[in-house]
Phi, psi and omega in degrees: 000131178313156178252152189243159176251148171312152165302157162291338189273337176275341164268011164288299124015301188261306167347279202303306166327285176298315156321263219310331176284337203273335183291334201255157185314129196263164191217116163302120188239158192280104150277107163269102183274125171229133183247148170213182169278134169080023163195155183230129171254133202216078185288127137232168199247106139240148194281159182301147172078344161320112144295207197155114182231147160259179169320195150288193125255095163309294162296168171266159191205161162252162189226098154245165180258082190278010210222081142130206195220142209202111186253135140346092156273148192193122199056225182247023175232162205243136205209149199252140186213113177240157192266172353297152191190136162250135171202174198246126152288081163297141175333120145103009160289117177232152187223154164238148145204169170245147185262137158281316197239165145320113191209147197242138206237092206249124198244132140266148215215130165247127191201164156229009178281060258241009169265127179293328139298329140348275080081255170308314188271311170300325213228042154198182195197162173224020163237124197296311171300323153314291205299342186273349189254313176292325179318255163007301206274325171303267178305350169284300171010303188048041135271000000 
């Protein structure tokens, strides 16, 4: 599947959003990896009151929230998301959110690689000129 490019104003947004959390003390939050073949599962633990921004996403992924309550910028609206919930990360996807509640955030990877950095490192980015170089690289491609 092809990578999309984000609006610029909602990634301006998570952008400016994400400068501001970076300012503030960062909370280590509990990652739980489960591999099976041809997927890595990437649990995170976040606690009520957590802000939060994610990676880039290069691929599209599914995401689900089985634990709690959250609110969401997603697409170009900002949205209360309670589990259970699934929803797909189209390519070229950054997300902000704050957890309401305690809550667990499970990003799948179809992979057969299982080191979580490996991992981290093929299907995301935290640089806008990477995810804009995978871009590129995709259409000389022709995927």
């Amino acid at each position: 599947m092809a990578a999309v490019e984000p609006s610029a104003e909602l990634r301006a947004r998570v952008l400016a959003f994400e400068g501001e959390q970076l300012k503030k003390p960062q909370v280590a939050l509990k990652v739980v990896i489960h591999n099976s073949p041809g997927i890595q599962a990437r649990e995170v633990h976040i606690p009520a009151g957590t802000e939060l921004t994610g990676a880039i996403h290069k691929y599209a992924n599914l995401n689900t929230l089985s634990q709690g309550t959250m609110l969401l910028i997603d697409g170009d609206q900002a949205k209360a998301v309670s589990a259970p919930i699934t929803i797909v990360s189209p390519a070229g996807t950054k997300r902000a959110a704050k957890a309401l509640t305690d809550c667990v955030w499970t990003t799948y990877f179809a992979t057969n690689l299982t080191d979580p950095d490996e991992v981290v490192a093929h299907f995301t980015t935290n640089n806008e000129q990477a995810y804009l170089d995978h871009v590129e690289r995709l259409k000389l491609e022709g995927a």
